[in-house]
C-alpha positions in Angstrom: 95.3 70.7 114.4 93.7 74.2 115.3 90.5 74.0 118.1 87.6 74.4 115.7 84.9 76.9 116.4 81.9 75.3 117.6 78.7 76.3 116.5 75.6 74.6 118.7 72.3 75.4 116.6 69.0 74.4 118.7 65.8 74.4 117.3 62.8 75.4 119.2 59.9 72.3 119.5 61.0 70.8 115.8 59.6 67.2 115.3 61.3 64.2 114.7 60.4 63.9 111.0 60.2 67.6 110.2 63.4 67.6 108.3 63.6 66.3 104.6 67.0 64.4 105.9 64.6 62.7 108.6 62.3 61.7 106.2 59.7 65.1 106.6 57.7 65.7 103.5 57.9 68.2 101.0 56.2 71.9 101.2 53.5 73.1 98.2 57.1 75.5 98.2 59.6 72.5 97.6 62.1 71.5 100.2 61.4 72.1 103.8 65.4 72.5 104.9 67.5 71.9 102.1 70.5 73.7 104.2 69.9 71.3 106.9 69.6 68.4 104.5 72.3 69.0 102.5 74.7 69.3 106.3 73.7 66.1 107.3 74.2 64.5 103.9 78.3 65.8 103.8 78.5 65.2 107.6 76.5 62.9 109.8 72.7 61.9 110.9 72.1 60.2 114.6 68.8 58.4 114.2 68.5 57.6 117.9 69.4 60.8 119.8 67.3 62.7 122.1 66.6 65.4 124.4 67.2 65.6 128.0 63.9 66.9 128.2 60.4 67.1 126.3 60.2 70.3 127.0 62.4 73.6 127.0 64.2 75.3 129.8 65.0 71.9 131.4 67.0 70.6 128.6 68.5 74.2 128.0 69.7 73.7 131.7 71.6 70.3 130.6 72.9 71.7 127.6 74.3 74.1 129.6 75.7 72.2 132.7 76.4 68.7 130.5 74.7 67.3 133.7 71.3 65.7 134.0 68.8 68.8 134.7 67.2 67.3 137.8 70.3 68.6 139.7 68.9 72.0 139.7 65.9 73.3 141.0 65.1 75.4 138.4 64.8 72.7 136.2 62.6 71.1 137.8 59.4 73.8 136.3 57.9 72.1 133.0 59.2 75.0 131.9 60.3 78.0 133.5 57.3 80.5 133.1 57.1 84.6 132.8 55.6 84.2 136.4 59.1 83.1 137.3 60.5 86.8 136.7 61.9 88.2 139.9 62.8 84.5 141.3 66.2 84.0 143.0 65.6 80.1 142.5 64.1 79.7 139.2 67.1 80.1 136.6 70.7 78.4 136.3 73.0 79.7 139.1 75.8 81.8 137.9 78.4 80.0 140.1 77.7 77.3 138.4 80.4 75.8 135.7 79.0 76.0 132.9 79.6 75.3 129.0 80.3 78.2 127.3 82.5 79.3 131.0 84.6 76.1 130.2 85.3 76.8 126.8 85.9 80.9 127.5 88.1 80.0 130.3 90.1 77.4 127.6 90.4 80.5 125.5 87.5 80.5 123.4 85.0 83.5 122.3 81.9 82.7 123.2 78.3 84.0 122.6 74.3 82.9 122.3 71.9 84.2 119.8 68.8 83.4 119.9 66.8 81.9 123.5 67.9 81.7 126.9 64.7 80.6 129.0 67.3 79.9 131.8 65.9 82.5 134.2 65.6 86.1 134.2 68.0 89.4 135.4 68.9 90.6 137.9 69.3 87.2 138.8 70.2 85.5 136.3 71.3 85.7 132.5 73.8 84.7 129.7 76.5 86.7 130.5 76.3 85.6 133.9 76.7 82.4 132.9 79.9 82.4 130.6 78.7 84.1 127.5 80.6 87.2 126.1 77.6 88.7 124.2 73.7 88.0 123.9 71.1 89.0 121.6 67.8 87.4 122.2 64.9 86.8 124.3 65.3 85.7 128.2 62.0 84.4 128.5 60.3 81.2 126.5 58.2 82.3 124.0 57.9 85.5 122.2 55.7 87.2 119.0 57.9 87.1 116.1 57.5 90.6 115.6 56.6 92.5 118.8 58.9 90.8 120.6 56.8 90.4 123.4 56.7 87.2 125.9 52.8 85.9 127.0 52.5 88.2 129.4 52.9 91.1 126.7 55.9 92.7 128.0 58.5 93.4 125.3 61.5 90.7 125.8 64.5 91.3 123.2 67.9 92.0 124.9 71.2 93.0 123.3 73.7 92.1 126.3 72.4 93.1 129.5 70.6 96.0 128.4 66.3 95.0 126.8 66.3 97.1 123.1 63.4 97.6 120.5 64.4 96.5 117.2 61.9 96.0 114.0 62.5 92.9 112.1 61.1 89.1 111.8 62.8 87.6 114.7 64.2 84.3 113.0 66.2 86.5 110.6 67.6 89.0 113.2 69.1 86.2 114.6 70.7 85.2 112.1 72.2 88.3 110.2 73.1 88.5 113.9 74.9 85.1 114.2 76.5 86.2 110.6 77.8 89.0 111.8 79.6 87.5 115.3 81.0 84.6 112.4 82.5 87.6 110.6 83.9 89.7 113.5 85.4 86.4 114.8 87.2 85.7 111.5 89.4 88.4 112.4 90.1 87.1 115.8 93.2 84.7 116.7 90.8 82.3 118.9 88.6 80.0 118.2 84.8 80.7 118.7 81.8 78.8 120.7 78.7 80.6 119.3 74.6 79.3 120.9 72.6 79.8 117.9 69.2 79.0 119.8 66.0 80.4 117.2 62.6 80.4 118.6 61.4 78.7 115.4 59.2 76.9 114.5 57.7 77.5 118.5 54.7 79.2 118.6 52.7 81.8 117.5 52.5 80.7 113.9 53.8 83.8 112.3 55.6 83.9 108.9 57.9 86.8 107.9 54.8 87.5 105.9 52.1 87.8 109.0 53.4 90.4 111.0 49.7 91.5 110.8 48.8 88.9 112.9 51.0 90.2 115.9 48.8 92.3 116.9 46.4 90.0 117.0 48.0 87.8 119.4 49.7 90.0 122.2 47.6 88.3 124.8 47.7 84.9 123.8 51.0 83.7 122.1 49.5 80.3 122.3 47.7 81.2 119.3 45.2 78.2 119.9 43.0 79.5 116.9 45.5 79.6 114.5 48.6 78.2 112.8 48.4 75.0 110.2 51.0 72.7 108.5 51.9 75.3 105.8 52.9 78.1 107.9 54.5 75.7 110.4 56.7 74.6 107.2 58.3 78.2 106.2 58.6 78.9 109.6 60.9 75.9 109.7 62.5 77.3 106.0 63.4 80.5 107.7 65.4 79.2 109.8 66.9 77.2 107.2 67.6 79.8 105.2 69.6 81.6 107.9 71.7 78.8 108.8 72.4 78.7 105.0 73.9 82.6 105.8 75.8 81.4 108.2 77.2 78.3 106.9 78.0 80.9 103.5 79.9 83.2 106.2 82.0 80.5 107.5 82.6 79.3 103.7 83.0 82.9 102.8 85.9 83.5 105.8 88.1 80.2 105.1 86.7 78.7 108.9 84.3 76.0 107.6 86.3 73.3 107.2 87.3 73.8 110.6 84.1 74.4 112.3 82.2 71.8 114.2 78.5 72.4 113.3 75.5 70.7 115.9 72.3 71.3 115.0 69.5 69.7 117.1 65.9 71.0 118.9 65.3 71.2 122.5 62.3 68.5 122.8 60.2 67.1 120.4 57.2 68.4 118.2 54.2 70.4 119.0 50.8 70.9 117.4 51.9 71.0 113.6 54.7 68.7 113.8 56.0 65.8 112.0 56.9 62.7 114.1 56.4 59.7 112.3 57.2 56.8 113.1 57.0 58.5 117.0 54.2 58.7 119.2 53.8 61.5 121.3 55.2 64.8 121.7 56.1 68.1 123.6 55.7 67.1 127.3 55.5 63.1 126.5 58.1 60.5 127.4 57.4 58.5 124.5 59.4 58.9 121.4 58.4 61.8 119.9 58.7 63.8 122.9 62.1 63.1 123.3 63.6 61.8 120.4 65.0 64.7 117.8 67.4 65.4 115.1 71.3 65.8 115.7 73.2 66.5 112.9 77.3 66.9 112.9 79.1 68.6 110.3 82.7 69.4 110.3 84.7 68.8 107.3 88.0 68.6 108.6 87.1 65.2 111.2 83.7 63.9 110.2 83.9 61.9 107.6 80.5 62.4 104.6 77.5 60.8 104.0 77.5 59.0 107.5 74.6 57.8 110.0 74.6 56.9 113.7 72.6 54.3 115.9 74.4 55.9 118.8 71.9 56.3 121.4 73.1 60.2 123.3 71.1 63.1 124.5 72.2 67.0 124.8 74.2 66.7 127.7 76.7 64.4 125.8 77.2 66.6 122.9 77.8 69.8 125.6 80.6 66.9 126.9 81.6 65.9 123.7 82.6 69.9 122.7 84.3 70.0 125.8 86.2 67.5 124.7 87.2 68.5 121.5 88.0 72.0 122.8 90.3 70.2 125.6 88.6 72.0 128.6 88.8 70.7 131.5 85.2 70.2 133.8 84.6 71.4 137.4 85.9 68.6 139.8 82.9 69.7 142.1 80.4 69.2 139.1 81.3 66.3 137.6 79.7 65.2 133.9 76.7 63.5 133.5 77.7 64.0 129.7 79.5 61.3 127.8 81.8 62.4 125.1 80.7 61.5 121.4 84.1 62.9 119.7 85.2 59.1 119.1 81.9 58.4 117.4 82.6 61.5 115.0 86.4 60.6 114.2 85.5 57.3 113.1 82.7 54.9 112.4 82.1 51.8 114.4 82.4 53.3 117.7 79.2 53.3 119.2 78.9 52.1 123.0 76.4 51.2 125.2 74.5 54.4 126.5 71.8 54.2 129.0 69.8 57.5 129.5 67.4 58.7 131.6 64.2 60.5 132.3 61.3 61.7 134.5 58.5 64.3 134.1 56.0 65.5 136.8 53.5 65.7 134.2 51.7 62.9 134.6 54.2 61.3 136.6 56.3 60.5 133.5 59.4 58.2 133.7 61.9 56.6 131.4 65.0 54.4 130.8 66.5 54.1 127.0 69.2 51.1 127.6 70.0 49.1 124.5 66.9 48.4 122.4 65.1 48.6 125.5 62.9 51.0 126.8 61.3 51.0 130.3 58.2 53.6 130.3 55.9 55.0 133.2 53.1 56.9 132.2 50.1 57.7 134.3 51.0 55.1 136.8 51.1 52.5 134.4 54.8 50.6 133.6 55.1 49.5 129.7 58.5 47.8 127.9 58.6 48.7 124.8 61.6 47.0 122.3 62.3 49.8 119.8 64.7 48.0 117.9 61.1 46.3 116.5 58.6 48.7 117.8 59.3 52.5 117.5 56.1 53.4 118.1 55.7 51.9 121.5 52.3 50.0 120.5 53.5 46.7 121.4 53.9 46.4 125.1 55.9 43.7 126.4 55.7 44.4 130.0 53.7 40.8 130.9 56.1 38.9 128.8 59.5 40.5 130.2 58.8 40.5 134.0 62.4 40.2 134.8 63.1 42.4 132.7 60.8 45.2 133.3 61.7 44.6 137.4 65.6 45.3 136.2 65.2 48.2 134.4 62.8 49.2 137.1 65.0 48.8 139.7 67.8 51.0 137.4 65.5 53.8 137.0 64.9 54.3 141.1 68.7 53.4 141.5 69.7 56.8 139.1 66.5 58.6 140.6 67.7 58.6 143.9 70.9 60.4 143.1 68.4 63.2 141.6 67.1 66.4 143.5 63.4 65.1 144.7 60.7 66.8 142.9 59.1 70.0 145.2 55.7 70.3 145.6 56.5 73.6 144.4 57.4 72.8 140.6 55.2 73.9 138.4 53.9 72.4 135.1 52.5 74.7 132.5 50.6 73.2 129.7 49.0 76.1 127.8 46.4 74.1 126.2 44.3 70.8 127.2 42.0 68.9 125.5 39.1 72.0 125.9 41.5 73.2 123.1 42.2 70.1 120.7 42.1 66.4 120.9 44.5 64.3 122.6 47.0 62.8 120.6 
């Protein structure tokens, strides 16, 4: 069979339960994401995936490397700031192998839309990095409308080169992303296209408010602002584009053969929907780190099917790897496990332990089984999420043995890791002067 193109959609902060497919509610407008929806209903839903991260640029940097993020120093900033701009140290190194330089070097096309928050020129950028084109923002956050990052400096970049452009910026993406899904019809190779949108990630700005952008030049944060409504069409915008694009692939006779991942970089914010997960953005509990992954590719994955797998992002960057038969960097060998056996067929789930650790408040994690060993503010919980999702029932005193195991685990894998410098920064951009814990 022909390579399929490969499409890797990430979403920007999206909660666990945000999608109707995930069990989000309804808008006062109807459906939330009935594109998304109605992919994971004729492809497949993995209820226990994650992110390598809870929080952006460091799971950008696995998705990009298919290696755990805490081999790089620049991942190890909760997240990469605008202060940042100017670093040499602070972004993904362009000599390193990357995935979209794996797949272009195997003969695909390759291009990201949408957010890079990997580090900024002259340093570093996407097409340093393997990518053919770019259209987006470098830096983490931007107005909708403006275009501007927190610091107010305009950040929208076609290429190499920064341009003004007018326009909401979740649908520029994606007439953008419809127009690379045309061009590349015409083309004899197969494609690998990052569609990475901003949405639903702060300011909370509707194609209708771009009177608000004025507003909040100075403070993207947009603390005062924002509620469940607008945080809902925000998500439908997006929606609605990937509904474009899945209509241009239908439209050009490359669906069926098109390998479809759509996913978000760490879990919910302010306005999202996590239930049943505790916790979010910047937490190592559930709903910081577990997210949607839905596969959809006609020609392989079987309809109407849903994963226990346990994975996180670095094993779908190994899995397209795989299906594109490129070969990875002998000197950078995968952290990523490959997922394409789970996709051919069902019952081919395997045992998947995963790791984490935060600086913020000394987080640290191991998912292995139903098991989860947890580390928050000094304090070790064991949690058994096969019964307890919401991490409220803490068998730590009635495991000792096993909590000591898993324990023991968690230093063995953090040893192999890049230490964490006194140097890394965390940036919260609100506290509880600004809202109530959760």
């Amino acid at each position: 069979m022909k390579r399929p193109n490969i499409i890797f959609i990430v979403a920007d902060d999206l909660g666990f339960a945000d999608l109707g497919c995930y069990g989000g509610r309804d808008a006062q407008f109807g459906k939330v994401s009935p594109v998304l929806d109605s992919l994971a209903a004729s492809g497949i839903k993995f209820t226990q995936g994650y992110s390598n991260s809870p929080v952006c640029s460091p799971t950008r940097f696995a998705l990009m490397t298919a290696r755990y993020q805490y081999r790089l120093r620049g991942a190890l900033d909760e997240p990469i700031n605008s202060k940042s701009k100017g670093s040499a140290t602070l972004g993904l190194p362009p000599e390193l192998p990357t995935l979209p330089s794996l797949l272009k070097a195997s003969g695909y096309r390759t291009a990201l839309i949408g957010k890079w928050h990997l580090g900024y020129p002259p340093h570093f950028g996407p097409l340093q990095s393997g990518y053919e084109e770019f259209f987006g923002p470098m830096s983490g956050g931007v107005d909708y409308f403006t275009h501007c990052s927190n610091n107010g400096t305009h950040d929208l970049y076609v290429n190499d080169e920064e341009k003004q452009q007018e326009g909401y910026l979740t649908d520029l993406i994606s007439q953008r992303s419809v127009d690379y899904v045309q061009r590349m019809a015409k083309q004899d190779a197969p494609f690998f296209l990052s569609l990475h949108y901003t949405a639903p990630h702060w300011p909370w700005e509707t194609r209708d408010d771009e009177a608000l952008a004025q507003d909040l030049k100075t403070n993207l944060f947009h603390l005062h602002g924002g509620n469940i409504a607008t945080y809902q069409r925000m998500i439908h915008h997006m929606d609605e584009g990937i509904g474009q694009v899945v209509a241009a692939l239908r439209e050009s006779g490359q669906l069926d053969n098109t390998l479809i991942v759509f996913t978000s970089d760490n879990g919910g914010e302010r306005f999202s929907d996590n239930w049943p997960l505790v916790g979010g953005k910047m937490d190592l509990t559930e709903g910081g780190i577990r997210v949607p992954w839905i596969a959809h590719w006609p020609a392989v994955i079987a309809p109407g099917r849903q994963s226990t797998q346990q994975c996180m992002t670095m094993d779908w960057s190994a899995t397209m790897l795989a299906i594109a038969g490129a070969q990875a960097d002998a000197a950078h060998p995968l952290d990523g496990v490959s997922l394409l056996a789970v996709l051919q067929q069902e019952n081919k789930e395997f045992a998947r332990p995963l790791h984490w650790r935060m600086n913020h408040r000394g987080q640290r994690a191991l998912r292995d089984g139903p098991w989860k060993y947890l580390r928050v503010d000094g304090v070790d919980y064991l949690f058994n999420l096969a019964h307890d999702e919401r991490e409220r029932a803490n068998l730590a005193s009635r495991e000792p043995q096993r909590l000591s195991a898993m324990l023991q685990a968690w230093q063995d894998w953090d040893a192999t890791m890049l230490p964490i410098p006194v140097d890394a920064t965390v940036s919260l951009g609100y506290g509880v002067k600004d809202m109530p814990q959760r």
